[in-house]
C-alpha positions in Angstrom: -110.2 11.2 120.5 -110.2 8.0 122.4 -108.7 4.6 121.1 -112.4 3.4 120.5 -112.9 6.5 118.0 -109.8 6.2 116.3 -110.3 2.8 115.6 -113.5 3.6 114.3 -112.3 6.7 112.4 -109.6 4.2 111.0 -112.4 1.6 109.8 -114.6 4.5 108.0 -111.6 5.3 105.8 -110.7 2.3 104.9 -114.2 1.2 103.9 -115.5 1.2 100.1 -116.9 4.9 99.7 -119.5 3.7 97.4 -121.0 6.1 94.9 -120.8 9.7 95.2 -124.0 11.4 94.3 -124.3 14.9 92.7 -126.9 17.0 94.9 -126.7 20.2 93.9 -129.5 23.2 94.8 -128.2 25.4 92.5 -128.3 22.2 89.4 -131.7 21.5 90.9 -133.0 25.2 90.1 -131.1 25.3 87.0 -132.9 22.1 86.1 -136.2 23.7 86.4 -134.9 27.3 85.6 -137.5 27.2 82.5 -140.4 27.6 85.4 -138.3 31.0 86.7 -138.8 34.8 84.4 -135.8 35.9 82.4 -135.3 38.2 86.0 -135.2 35.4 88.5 -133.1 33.3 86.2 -130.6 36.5 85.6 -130.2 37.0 89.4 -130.2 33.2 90.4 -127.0 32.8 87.3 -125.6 36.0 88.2 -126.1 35.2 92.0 -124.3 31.9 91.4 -121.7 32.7 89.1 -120.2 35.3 92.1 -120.3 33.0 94.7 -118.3 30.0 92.4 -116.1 32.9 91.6 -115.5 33.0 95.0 -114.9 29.5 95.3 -112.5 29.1 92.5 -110.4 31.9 94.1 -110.3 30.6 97.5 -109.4 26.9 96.4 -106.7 28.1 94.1 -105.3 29.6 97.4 -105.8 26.5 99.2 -103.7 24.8 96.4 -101.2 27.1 96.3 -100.1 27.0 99.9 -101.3 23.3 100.1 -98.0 21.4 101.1 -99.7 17.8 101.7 -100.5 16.1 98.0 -103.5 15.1 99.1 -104.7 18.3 100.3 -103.6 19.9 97.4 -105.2 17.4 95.2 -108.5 18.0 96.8 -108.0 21.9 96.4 -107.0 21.4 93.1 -110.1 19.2 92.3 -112.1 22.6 93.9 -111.0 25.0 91.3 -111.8 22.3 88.3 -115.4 22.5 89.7 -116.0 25.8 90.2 -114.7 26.1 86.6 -117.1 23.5 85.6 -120.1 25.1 87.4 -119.0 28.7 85.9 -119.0 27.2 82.5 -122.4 25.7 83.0 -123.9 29.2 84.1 -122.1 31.0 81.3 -124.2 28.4 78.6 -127.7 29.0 79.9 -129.5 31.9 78.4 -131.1 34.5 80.9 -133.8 36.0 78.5 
């Protein structure tokens, strides 16, 4: 990376973030799931439900073996969500 970059790079994280913003395909179906048949919504929750499973395993890993705090926050802040999202898809009824 040249100085320029770096100097750049440097600016972007120190700027004010601003608001993070929840966009989410899977919320956005969920959302509208009512439009869907009791199939479509049983294969889009159980389609979802195995790839956050997936998720959650694979950022419990990363916290585990995660030796920088920060990185392991962030890991850590990875399983809570796919938890959250699991959660969600356990609560909405199929049929």
């Amino acid at each position: 990376m040249t100085a320029a970059g770096k100097k750049a790079f440097k600016n972007w994280l120190a700027s004010d973030p601003g608001p993070d913003h929840l966009r989410s395909p899977l919320i956005l179906r969920l959302v509208h799931a009512n439009a869907l048949t009791a199939r479509q919504r049983s294969g889009l929750i159980e389609s979802a439900k195995k790839v956050y499973a997936e998720e959650q395993d694979a950022a419990k890993a990363a916290s585990k073996s995660a030796e920088d705090p920060y990185a392991k926050a962030v890991a850590e802040f990875g399983v809570a969500r796919a938890r959250a999202v699991l959660k969600l898809l356990d609560s909405i009824p199929t049929s």
